[in-house]
N, CA, C, O and CB atoms as a CASP TS submission, in Angstrom:
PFRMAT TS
TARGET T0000
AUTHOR 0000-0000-0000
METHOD Language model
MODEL 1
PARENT N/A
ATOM      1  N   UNK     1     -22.751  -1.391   7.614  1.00  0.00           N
ATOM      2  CA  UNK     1     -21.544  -1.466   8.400  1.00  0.00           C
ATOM      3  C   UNK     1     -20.681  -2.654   7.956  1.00  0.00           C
ATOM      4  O   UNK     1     -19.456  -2.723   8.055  1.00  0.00           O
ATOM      5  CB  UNK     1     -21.887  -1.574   9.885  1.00  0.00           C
ATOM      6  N   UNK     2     -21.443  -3.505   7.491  1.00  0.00           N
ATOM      7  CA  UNK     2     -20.463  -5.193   7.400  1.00  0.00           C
ATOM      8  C   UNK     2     -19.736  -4.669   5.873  1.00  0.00           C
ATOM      9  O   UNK     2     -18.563  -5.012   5.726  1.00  0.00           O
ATOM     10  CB  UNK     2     -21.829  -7.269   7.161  1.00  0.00           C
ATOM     11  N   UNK     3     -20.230  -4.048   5.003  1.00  0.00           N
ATOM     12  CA  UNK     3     -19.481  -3.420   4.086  1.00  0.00           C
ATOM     13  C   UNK     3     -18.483  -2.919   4.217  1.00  0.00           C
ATOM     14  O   UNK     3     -17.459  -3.364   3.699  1.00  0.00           O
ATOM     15  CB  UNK     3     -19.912  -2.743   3.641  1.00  0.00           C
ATOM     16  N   UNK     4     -18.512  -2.109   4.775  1.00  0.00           N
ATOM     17  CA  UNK     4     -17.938  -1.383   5.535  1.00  0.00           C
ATOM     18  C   UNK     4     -15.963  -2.059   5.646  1.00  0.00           C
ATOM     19  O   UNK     4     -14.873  -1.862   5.108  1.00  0.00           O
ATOM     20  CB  UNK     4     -19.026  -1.443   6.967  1.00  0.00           C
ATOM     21  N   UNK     5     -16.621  -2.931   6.765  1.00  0.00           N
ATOM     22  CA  UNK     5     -15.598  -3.470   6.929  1.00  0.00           C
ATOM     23  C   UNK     5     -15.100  -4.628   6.069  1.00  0.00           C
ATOM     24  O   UNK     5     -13.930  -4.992   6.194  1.00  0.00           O
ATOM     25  CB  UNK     5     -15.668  -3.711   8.021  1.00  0.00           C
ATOM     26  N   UNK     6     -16.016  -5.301   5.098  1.00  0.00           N
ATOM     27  CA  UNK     6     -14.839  -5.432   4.159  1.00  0.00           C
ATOM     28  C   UNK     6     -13.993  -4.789   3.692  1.00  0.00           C
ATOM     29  O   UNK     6     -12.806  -5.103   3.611  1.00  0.00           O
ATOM     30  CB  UNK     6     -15.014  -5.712   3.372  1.00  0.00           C
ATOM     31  N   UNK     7     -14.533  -3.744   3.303  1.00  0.00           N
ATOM     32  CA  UNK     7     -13.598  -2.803   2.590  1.00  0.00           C
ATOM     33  C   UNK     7     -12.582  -2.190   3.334  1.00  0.00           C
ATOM     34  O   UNK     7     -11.783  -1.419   2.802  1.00  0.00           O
ATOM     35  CB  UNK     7     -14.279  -1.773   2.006  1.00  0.00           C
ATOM     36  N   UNK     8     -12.552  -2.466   4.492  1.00  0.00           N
ATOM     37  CA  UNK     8     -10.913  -1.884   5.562  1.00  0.00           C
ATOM     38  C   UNK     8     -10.380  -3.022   5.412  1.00  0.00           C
ATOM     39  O   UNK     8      -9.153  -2.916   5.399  1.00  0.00           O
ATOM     40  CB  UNK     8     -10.930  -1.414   7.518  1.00  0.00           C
ATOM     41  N   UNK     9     -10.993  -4.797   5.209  1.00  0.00           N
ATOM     42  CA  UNK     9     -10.159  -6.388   4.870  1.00  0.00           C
ATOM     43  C   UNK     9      -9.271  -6.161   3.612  1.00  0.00           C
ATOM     44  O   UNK     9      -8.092  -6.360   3.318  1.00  0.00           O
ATOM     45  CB  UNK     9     -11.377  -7.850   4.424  1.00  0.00           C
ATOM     46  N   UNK    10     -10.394  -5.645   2.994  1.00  0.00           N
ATOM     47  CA  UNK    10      -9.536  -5.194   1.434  1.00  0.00           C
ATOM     48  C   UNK    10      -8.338  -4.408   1.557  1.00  0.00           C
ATOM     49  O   UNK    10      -7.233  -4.790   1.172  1.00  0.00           O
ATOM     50  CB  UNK    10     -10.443  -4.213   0.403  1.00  0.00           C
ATOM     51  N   UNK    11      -8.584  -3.281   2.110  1.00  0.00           N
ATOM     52  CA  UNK    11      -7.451  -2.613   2.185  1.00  0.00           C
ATOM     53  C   UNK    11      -6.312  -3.088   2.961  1.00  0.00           C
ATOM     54  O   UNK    11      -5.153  -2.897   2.596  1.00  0.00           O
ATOM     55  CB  UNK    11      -7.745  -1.513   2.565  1.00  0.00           C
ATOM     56  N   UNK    12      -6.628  -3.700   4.016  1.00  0.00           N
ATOM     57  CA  UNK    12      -5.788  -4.332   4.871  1.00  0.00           C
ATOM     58  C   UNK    12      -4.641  -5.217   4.151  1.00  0.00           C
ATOM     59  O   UNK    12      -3.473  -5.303   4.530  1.00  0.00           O
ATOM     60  CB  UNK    12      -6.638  -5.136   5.756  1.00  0.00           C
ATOM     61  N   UNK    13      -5.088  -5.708   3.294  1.00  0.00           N
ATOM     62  CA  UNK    13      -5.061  -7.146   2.324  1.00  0.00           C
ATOM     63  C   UNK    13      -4.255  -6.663   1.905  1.00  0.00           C
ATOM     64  O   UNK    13      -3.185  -7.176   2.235  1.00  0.00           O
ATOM     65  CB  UNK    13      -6.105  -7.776   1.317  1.00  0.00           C
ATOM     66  N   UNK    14      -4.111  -5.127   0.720  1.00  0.00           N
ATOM     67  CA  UNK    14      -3.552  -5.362  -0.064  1.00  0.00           C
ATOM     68  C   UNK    14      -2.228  -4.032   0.428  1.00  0.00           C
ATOM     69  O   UNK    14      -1.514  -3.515  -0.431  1.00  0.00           O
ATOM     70  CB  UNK    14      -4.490  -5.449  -1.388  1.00  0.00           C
ATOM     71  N   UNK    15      -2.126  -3.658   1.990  1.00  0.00           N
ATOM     72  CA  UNK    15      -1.151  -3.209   2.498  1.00  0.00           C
ATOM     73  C   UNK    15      -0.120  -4.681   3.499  1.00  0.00           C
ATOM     74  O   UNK    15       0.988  -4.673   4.034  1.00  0.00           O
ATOM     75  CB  UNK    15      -1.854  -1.894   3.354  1.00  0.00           C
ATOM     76  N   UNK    16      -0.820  -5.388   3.398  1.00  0.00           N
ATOM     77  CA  UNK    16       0.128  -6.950   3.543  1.00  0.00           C
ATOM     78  C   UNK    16       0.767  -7.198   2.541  1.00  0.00           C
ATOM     79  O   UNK    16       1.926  -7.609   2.606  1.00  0.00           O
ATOM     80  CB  UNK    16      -0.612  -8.311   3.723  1.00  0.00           C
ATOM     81  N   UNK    17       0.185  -7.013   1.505  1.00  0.00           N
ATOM     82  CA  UNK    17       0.788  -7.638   0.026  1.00  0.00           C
ATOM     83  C   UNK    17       1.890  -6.213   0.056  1.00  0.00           C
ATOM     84  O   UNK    17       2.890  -6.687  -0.481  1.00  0.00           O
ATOM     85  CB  UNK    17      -0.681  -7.803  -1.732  1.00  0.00           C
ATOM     86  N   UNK    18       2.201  -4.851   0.371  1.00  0.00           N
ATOM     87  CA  UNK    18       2.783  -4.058   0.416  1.00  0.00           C
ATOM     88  C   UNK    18       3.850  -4.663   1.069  1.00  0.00           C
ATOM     89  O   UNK    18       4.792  -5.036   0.371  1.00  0.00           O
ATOM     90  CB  UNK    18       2.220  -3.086   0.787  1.00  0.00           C
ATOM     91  N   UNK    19       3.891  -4.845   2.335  1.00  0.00           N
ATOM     92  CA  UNK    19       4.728  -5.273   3.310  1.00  0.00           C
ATOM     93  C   UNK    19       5.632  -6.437   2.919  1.00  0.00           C
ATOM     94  O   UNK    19       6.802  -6.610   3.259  1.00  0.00           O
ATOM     95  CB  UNK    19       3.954  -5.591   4.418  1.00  0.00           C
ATOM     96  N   UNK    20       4.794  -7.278   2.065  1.00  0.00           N
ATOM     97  CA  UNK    20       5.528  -8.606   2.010  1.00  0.00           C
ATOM     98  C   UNK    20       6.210  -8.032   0.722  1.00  0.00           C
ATOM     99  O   UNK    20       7.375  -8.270   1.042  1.00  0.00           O
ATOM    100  CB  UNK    20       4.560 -10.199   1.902  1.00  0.00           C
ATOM    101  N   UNK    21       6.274  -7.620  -0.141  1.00  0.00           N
ATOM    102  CA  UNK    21       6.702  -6.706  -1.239  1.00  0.00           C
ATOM    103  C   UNK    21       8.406  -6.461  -1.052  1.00  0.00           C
ATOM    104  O   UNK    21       9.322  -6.781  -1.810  1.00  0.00           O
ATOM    105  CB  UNK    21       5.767  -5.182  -1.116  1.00  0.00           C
ATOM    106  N   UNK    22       8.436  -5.627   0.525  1.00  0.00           N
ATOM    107  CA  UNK    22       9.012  -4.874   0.432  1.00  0.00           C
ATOM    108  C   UNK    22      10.213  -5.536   1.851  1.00  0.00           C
ATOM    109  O   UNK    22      11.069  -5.040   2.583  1.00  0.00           O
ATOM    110  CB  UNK    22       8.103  -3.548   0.361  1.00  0.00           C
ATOM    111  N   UNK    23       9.649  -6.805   1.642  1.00  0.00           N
ATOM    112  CA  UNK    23      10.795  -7.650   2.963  1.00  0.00           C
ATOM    113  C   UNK    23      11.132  -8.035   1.785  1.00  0.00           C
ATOM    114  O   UNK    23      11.900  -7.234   1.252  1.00  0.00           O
ATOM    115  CB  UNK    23      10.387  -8.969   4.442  1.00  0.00           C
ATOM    116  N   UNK    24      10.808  -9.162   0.996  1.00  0.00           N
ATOM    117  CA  UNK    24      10.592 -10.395   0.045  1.00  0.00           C
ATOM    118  C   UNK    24      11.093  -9.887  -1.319  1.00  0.00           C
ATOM    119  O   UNK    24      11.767 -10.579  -2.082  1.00  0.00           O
ATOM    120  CB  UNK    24       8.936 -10.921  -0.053  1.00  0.00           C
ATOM    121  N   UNK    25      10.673  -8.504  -1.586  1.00  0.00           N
ATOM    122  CA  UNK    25      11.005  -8.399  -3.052  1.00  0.00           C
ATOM    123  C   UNK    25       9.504  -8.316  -3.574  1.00  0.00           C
ATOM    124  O   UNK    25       8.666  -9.021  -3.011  1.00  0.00           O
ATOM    125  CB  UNK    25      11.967  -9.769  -3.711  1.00  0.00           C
ATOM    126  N   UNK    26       9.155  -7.548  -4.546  1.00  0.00           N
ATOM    127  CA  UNK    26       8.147  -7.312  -5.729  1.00  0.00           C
ATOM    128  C   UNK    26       7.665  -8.482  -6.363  1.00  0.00           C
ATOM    129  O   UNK    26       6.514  -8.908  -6.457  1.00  0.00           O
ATOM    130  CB  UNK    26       8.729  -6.506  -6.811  1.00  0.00           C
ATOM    131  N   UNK    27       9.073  -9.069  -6.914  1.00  0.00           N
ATOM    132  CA  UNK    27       9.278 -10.138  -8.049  1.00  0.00           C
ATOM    133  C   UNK    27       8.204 -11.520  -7.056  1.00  0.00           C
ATOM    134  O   UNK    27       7.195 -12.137  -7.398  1.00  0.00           O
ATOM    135  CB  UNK    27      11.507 -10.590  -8.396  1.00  0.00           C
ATOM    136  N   UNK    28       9.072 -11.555  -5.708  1.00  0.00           N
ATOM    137  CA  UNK    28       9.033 -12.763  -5.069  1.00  0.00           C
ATOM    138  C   UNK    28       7.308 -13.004  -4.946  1.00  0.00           C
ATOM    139  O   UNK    28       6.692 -14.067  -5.032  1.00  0.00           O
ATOM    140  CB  UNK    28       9.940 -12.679  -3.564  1.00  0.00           C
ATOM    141  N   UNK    29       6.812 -11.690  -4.726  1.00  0.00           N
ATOM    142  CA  UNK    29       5.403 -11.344  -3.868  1.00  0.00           C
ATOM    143  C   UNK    29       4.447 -11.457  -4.812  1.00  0.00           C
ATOM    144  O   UNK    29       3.471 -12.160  -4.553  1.00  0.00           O
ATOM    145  CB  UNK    29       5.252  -9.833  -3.156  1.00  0.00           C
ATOM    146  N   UNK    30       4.559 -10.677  -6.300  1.00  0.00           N
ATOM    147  CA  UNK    30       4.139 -11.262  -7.323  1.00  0.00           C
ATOM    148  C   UNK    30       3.927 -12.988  -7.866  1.00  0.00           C
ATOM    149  O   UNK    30       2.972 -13.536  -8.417  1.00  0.00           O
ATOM    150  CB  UNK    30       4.858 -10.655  -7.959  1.00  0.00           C
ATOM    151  N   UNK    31       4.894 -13.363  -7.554  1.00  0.00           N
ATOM    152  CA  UNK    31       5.582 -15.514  -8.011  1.00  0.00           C
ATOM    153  C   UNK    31       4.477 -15.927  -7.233  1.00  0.00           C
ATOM    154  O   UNK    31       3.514 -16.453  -7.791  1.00  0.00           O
ATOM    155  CB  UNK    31       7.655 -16.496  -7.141  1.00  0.00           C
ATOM    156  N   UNK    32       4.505 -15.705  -5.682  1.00  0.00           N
ATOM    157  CA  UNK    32       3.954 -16.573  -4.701  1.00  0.00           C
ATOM    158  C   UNK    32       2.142 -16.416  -4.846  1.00  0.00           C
ATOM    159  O   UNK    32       1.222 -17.180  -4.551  1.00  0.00           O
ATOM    160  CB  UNK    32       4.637 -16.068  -3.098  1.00  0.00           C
ATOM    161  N   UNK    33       2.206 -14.650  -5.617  1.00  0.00           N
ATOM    162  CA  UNK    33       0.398 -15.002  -5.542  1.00  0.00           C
ATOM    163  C   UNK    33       0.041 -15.540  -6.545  1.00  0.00           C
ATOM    164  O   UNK    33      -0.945 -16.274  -6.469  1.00  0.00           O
ATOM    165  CB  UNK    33      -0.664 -13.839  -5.451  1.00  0.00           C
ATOM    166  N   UNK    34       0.647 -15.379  -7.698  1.00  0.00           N
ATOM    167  CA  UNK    34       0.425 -16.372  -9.230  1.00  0.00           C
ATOM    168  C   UNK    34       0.597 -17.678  -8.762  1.00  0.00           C
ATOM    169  O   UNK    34       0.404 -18.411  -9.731  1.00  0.00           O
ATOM    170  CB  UNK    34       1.643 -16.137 -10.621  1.00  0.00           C
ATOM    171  N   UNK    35       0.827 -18.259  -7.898  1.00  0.00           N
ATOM    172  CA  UNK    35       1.028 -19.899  -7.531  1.00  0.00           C
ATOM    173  C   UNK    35      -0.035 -19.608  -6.580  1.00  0.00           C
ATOM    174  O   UNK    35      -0.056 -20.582  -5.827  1.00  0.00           O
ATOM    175  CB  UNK    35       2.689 -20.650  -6.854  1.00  0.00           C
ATOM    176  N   UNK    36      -0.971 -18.737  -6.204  1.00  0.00           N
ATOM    177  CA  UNK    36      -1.879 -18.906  -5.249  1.00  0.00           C
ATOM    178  C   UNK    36      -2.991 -18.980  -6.475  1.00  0.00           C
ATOM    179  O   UNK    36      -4.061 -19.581  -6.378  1.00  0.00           O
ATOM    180  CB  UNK    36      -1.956 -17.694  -3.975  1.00  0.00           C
ATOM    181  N   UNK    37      -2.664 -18.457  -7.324  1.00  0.00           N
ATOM    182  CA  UNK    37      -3.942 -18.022  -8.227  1.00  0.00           C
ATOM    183  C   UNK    37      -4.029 -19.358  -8.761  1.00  0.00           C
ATOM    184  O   UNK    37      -5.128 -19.911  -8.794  1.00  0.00           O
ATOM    185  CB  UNK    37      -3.783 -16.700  -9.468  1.00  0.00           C
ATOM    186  N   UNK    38      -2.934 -19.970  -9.207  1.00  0.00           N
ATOM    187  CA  UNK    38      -3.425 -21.258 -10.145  1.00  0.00           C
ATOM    188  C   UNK    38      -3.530 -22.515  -9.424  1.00  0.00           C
ATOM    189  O   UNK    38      -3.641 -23.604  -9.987  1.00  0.00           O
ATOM    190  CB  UNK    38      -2.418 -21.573 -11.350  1.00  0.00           C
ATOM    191  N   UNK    39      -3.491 -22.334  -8.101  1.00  0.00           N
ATOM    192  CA  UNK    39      -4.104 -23.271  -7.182  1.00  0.00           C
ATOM    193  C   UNK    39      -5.462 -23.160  -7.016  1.00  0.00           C
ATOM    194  O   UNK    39      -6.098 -24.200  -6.840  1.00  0.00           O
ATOM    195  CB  UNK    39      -3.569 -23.195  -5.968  1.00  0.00           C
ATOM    196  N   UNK    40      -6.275 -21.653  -7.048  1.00  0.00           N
ATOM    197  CA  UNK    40      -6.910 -21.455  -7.014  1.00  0.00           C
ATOM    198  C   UNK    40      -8.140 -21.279  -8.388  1.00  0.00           C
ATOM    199  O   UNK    40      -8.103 -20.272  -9.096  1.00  0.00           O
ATOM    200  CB  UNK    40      -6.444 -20.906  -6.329  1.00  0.00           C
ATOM    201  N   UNK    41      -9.154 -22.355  -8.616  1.00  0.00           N
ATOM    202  CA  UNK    41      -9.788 -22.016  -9.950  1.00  0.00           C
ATOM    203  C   UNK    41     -10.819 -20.670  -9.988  1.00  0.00           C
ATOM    204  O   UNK    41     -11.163 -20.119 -11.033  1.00  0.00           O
ATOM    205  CB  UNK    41     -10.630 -23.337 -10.393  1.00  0.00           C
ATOM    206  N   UNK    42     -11.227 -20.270  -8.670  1.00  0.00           N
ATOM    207  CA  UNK    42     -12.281 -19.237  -8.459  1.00  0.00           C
ATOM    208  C   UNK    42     -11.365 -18.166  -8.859  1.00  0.00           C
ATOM    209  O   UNK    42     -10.213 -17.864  -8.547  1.00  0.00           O
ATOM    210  CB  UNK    42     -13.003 -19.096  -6.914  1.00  0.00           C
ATOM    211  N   UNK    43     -12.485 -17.565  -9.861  1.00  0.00           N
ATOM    212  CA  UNK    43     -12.398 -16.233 -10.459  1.00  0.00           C
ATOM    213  C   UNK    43     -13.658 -15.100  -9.743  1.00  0.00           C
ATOM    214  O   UNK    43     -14.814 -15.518  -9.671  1.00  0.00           O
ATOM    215  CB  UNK    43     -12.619 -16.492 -12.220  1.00  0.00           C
ATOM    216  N   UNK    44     -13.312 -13.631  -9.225  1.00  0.00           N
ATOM    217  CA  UNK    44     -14.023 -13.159  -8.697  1.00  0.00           C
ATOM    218  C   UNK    44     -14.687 -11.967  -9.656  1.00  0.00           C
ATOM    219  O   UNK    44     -13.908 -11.092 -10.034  1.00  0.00           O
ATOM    220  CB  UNK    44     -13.438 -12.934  -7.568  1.00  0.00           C
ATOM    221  N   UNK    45     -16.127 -11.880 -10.084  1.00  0.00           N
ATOM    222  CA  UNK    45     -16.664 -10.923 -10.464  1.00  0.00           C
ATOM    223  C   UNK    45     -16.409  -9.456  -9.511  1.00  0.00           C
ATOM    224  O   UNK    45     -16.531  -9.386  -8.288  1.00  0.00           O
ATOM    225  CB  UNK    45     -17.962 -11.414 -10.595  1.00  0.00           C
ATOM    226  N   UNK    46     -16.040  -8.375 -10.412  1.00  0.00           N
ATOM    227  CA  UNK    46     -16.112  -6.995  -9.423  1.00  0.00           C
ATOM    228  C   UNK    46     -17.427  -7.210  -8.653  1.00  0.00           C
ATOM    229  O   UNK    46     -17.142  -8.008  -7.759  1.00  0.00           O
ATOM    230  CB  UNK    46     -16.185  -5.369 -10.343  1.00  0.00           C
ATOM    231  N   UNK    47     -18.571  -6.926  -8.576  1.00  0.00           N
ATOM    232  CA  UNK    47     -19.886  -7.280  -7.920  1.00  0.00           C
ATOM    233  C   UNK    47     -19.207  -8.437  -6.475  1.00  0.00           C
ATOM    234  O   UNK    47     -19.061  -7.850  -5.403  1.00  0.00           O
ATOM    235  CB  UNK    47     -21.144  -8.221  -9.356  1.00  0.00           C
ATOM    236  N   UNK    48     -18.912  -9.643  -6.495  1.00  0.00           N
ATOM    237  CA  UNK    48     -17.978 -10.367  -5.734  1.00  0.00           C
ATOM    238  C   UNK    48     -17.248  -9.999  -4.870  1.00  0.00           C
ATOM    239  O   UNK    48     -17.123 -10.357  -3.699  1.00  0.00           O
ATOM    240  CB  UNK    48     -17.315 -10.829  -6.276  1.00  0.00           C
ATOM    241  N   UNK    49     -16.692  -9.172  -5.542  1.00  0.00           N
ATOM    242  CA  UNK    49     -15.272  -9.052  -4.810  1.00  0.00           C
ATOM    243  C   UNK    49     -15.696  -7.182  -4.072  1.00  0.00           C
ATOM    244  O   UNK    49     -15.179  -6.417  -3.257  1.00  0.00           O
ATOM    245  CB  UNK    49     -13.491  -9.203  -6.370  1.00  0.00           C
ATOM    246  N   UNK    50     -16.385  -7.183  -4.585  1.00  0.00           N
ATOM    247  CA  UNK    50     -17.491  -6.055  -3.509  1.00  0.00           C
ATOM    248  C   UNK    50     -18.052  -6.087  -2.293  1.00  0.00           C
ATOM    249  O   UNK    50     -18.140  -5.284  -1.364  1.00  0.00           O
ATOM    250  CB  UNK    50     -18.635  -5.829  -3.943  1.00  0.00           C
ATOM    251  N   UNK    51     -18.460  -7.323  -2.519  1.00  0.00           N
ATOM    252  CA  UNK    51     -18.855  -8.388  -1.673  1.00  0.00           C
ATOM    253  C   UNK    51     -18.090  -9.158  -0.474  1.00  0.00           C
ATOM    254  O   UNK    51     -18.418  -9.611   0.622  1.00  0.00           O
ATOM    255  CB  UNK    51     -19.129  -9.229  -2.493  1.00  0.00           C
ATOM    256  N   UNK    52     -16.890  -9.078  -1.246  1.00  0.00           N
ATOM    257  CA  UNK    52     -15.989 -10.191  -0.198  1.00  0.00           C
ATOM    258  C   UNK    52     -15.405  -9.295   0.900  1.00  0.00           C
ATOM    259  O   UNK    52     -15.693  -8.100   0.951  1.00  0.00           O
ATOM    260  CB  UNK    52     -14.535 -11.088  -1.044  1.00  0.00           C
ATOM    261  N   UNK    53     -14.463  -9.969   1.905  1.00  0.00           N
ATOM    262  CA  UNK    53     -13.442  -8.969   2.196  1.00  0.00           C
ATOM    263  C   UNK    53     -11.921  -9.493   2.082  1.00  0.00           C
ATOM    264  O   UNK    53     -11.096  -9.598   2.989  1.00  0.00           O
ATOM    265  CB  UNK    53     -13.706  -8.444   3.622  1.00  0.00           C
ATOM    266  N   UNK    54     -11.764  -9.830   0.537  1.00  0.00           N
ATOM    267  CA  UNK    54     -10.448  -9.929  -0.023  1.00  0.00           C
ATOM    268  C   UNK    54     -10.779  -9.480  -0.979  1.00  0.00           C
ATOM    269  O   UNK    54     -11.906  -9.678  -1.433  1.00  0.00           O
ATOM    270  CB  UNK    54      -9.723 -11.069  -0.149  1.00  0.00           C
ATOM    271  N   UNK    55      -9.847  -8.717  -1.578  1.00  0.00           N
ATOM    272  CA  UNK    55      -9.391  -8.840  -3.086  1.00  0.00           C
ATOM    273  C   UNK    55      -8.950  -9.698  -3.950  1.00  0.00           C
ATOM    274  O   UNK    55      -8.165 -10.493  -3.433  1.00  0.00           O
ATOM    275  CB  UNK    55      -8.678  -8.289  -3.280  1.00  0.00           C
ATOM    276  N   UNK    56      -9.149  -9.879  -5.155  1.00  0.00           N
ATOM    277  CA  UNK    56      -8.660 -11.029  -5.751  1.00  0.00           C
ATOM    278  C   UNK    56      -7.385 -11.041  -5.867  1.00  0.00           C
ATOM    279  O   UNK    56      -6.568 -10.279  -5.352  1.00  0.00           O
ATOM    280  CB  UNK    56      -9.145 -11.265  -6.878  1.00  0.00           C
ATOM    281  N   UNK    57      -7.248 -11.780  -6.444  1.00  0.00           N
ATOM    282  CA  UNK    57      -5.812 -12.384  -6.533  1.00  0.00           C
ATOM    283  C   UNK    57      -5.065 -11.666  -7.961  1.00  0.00           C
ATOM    284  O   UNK    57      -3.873 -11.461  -8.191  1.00  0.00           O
ATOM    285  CB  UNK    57      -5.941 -14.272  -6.676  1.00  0.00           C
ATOM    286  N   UNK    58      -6.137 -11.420  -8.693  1.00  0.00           N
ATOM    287  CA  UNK    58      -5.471 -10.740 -10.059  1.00  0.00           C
ATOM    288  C   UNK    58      -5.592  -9.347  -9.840  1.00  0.00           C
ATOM    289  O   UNK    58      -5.141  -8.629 -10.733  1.00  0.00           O
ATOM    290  CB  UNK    58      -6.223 -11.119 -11.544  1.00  0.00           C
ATOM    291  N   UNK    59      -6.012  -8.898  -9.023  1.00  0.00           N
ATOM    292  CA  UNK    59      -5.954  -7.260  -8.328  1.00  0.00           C
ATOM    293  C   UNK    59      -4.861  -6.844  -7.526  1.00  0.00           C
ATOM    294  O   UNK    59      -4.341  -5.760  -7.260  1.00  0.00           O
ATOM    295  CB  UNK    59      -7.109  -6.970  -7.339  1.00  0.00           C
ATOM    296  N   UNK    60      -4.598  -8.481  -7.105  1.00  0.00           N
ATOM    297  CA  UNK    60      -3.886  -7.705  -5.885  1.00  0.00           C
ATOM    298  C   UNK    60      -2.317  -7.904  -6.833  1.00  0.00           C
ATOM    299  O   UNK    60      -1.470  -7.024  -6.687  1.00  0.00           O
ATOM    300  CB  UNK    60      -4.043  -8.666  -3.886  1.00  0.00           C
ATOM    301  N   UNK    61      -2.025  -9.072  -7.762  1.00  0.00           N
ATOM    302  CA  UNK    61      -1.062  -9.054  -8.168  1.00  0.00           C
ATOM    303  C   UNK    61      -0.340  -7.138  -9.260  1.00  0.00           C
ATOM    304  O   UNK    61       0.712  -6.500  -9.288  1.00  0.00           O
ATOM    305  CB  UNK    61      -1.347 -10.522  -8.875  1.00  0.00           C
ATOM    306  N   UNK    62      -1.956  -7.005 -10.027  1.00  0.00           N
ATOM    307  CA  UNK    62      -2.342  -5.505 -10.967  1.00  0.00           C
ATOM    308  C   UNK    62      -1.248  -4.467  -9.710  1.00  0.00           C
ATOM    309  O   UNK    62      -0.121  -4.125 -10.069  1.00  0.00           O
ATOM    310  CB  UNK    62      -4.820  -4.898 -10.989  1.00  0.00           C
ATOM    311  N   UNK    63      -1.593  -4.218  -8.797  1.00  0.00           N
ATOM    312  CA  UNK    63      -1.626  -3.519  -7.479  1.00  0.00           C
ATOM    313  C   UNK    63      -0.080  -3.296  -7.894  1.00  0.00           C
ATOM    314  O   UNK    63       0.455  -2.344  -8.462  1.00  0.00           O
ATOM    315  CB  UNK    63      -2.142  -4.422  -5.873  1.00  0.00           C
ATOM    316  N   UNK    64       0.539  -4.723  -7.323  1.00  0.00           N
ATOM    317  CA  UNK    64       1.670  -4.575  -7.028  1.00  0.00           C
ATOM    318  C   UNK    64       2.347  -4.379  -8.130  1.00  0.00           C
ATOM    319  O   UNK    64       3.400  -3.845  -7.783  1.00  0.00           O
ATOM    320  CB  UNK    64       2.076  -5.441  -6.335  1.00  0.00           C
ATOM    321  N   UNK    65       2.326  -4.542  -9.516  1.00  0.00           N
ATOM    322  CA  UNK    65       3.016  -4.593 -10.611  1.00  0.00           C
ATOM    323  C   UNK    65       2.811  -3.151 -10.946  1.00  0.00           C
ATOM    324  O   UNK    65       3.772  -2.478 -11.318  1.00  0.00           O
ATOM    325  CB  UNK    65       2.590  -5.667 -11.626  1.00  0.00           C
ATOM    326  N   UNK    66       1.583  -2.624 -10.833  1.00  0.00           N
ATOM    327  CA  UNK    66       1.744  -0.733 -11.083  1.00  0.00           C
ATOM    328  C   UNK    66       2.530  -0.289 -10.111  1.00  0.00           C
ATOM    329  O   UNK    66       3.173   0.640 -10.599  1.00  0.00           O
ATOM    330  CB  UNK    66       0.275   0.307 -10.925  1.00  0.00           C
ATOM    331  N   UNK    67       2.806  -0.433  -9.088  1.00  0.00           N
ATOM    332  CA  UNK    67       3.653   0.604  -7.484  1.00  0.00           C
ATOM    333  C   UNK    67       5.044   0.801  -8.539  1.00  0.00           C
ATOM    334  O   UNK    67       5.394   1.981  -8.563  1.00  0.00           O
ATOM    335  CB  UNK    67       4.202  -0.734  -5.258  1.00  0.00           C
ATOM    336  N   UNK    68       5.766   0.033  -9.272  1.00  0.00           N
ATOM    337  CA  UNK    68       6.556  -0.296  -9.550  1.00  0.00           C
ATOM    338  C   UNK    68       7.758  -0.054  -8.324  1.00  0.00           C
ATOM    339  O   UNK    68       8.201  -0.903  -7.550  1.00  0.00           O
ATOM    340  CB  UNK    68       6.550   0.145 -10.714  1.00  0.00           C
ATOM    341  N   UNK    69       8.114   1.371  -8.425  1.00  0.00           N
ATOM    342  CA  UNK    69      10.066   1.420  -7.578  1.00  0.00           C
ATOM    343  C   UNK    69       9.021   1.834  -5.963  1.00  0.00           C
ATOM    344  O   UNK    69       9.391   1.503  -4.836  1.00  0.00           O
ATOM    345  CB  UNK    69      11.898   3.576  -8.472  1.00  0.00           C
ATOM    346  N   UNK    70       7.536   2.708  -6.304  1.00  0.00           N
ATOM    347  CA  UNK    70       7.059   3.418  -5.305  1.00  0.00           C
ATOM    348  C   UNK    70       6.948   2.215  -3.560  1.00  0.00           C
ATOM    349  O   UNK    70       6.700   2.653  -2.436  1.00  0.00           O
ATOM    350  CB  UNK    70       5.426   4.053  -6.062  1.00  0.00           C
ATOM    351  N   UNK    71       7.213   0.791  -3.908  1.00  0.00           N
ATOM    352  CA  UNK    71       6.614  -0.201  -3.268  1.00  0.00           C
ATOM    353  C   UNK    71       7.960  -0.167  -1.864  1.00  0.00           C
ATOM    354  O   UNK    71       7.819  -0.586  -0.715  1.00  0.00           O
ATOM    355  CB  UNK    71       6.370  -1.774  -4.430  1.00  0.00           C
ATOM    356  N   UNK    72       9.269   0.515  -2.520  1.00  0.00           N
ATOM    357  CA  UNK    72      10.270   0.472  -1.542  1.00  0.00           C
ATOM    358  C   UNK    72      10.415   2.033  -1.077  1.00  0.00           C
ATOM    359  O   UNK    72      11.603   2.277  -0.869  1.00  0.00           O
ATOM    360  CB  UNK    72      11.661  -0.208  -2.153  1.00  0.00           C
ATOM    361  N   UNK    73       9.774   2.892  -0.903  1.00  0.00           N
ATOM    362  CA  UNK    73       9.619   3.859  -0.466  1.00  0.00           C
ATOM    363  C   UNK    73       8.947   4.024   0.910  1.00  0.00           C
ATOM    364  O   UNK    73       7.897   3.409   1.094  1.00  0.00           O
ATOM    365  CB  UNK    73       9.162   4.366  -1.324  1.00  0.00           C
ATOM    366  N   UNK    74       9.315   4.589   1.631  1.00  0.00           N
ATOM    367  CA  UNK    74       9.047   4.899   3.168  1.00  0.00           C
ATOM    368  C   UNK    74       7.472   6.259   3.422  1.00  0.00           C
ATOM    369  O   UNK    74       7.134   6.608   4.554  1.00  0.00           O
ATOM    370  CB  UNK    74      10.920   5.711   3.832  1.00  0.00           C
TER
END
């Protein structure tokens, strides 16, 4: 079950990163997590981040850079 619910954190996570996307801009939402990332030295193994209930930071940026135009769509 605790799996479980990481994996709804995860998802949760990276429909925030949607949201903020789509007040803020792509560009902006992308900038702010690359300045989270290089604040940050932890790098997460997939196994990890299986584990966690976030996604990393280089997933979640991947995420948003594939949606491309789809990120302002209703």
């Amino acid at each position: 079950m605790d799996l479980l619910l990481r994996a709804v954190n995860r998802r949760l996570e990276y429909e925030a990163d949607l949201i903020g996307a789509r007040i803020a801009g792509k560009d902006a939402m992308i900038s702010a997590l690359k300045k989270m990332s290089e604040m940050s030295s932890e790098r997460m193994s997939k196994f990890q981040e299986i584990l966690s209930d976030h996604p990393s930071i280089e997933n979640r940026i991947r995420r948003l850079q594939e949606m491309g135009d789809l990120i302002y769509e209703m």
